[in-house]
C-alpha positions in Angstrom: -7.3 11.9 6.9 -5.1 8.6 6.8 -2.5 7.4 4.0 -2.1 3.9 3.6 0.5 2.5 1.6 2.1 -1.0 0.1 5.1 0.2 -0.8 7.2 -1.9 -3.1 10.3 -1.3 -5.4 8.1 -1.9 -8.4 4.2 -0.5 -7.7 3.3 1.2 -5.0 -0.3 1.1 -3.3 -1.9 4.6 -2.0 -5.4 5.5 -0.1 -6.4 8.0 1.5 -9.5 7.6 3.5 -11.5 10.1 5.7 -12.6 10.5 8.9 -15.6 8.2 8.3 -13.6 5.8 6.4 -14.4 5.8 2.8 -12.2 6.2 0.2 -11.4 9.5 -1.1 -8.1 8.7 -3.2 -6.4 5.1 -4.6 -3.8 5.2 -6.5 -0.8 3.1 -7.6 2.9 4.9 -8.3 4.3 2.6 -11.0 8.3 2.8 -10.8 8.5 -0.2 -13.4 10.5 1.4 -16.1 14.5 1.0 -15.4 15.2 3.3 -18.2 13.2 6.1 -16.1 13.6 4.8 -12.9 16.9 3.1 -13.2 17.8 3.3 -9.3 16.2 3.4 -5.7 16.9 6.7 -5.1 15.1 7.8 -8.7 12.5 5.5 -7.3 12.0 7.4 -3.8 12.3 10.7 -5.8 9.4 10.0 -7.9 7.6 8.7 -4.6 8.8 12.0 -3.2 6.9 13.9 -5.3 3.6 11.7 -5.4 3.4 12.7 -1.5 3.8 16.4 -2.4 0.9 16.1 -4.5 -1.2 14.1 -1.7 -0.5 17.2 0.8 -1.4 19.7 -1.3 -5.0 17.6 -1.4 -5.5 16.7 1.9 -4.6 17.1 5.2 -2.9 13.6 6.1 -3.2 13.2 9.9 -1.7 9.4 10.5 0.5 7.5 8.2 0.3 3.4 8.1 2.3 2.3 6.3 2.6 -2.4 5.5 5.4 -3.6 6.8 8.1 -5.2 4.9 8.4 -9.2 4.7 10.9 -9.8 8.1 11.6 -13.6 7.2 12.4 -15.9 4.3 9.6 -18.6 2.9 10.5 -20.7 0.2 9.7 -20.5 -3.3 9.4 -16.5 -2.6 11.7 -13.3 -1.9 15.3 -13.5 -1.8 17.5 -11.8 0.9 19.0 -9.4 -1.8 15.1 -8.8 -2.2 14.2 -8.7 1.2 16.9 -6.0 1.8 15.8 -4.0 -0.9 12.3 -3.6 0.0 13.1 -2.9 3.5 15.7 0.2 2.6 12.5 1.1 -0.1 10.5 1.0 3.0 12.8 3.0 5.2 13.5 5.6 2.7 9.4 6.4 1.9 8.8 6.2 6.1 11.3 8.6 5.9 9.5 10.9 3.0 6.2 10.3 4.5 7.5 11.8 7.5 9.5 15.0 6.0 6.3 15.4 3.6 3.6 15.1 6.3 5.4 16.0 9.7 3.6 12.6 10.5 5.3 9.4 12.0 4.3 6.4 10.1 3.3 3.3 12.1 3.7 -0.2 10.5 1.1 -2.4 10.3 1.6 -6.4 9.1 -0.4 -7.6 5.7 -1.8 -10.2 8.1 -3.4 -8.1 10.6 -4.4 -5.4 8.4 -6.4 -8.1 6.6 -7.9 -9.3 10.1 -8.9 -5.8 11.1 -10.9 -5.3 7.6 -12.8 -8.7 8.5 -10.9 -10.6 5.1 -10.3 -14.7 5.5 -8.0 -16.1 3.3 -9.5 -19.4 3.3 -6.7 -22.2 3.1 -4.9 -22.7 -0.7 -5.9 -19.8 -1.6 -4.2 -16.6 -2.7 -4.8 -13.7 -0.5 -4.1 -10.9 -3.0 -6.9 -12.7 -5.0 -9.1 -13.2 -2.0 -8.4 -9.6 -1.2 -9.4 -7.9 -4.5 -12.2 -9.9 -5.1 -13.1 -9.0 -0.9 -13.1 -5.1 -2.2 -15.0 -5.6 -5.8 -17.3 -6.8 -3.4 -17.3 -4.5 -0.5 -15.8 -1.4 -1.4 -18.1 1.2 -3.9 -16.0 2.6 -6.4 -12.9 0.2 -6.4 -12.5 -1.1 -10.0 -9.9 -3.4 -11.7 -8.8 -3.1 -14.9 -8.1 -6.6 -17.4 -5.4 -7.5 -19.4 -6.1 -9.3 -22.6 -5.8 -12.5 -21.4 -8.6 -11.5 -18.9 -6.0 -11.1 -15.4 -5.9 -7.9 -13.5 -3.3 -5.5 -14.2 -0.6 -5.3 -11.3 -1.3 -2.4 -9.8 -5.1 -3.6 -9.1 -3.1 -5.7 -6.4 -1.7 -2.9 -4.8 -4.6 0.1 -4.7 -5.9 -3.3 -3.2 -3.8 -3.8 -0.3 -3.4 -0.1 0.2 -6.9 -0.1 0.8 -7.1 -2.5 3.2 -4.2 -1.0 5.0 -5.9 2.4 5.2 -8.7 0.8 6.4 -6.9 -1.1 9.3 -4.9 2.2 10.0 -9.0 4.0 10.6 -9.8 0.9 13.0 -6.6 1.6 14.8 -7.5 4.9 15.2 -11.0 4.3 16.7 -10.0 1.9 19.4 -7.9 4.8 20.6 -10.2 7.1 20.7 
């Protein structure tokens, strides 16, 4: 089994997929609420114990985890941001690996998206172009709406958890 996840400080992105590929867990670990999860370490604790209850389900065998933004682009992530997410990202590689006894390898958002055959045509929005790609392709994803008819957040992150997953089982077949 592989775990793919798109960690972030504020929902994180889990799948599991088998040995054939498909989909046999998606979740999203919300870690929104400041009053609950006022710090990163409360954060990673909570995360902690989402991969307990992964383990106890199935037998993870590789770990892929997307790797964290490495450059500025304007109009986006500050480096106060940027530094954030990458201790984030250090500290669940690091709980992956206690939990699992599993190294995680890193894969970009980019090439993750390549492997899974997505094109993001030019313009557009490749979270959109991604979760519209899986409503498409992928039996049993859903999305739920908000009110004003948008998916909720964490649509975007089962999403790209997916799709890393995914890249992480072609990874694992051109090895083999």
């Amino acid at each position: 089994m592989i775990l793919g996840l798109d960690v972030s400080t504020s929902i994180t992105g889990a799948t599991v997929v088998d040995e054939s590929g498909n989909v046999v867990m998606c979740k999203s670990w919300d870690t929104r609420n400041k009053n609950r999860y006022g710090d990163l370490l409360a954060k990673a604790d909570f995360i902690r114990l989402e991969l307990l209850k992964v383990s106890h389900y199935h037998k993870i065998k590789k770990i892929y985890i997307e790797q964290s933004l490495q450059s500025f682009r304007s109009g986006f992530s500050s480096a106060q941001t940027l530094s954030t997410l990458s201790r984030f990202n250090g500290i669940v590689s690091w709980l992956c690996y206690k939990t699992f006894d599993v190294k995680p390898e890193y894969i970009a958002a980019t090439s993750a998206r390549k492997m899974c055959g997505i094109k993001i045509p030019r313009g557009q929005k490749a979270k959109e172009v991604v979760l519209k790609y899986l409503l498409d392709n992928e039996e049993g994803f859903g999305v739920q709406y908000t009110k004003q008819g948008n998916p909720k957040p964490d649509s975007y992150d089962r999403a790209d958890s997916i799709v890393i997953a995914k890249a992480g089982y072609c990874l694992c077949n051109k090895k083999n």
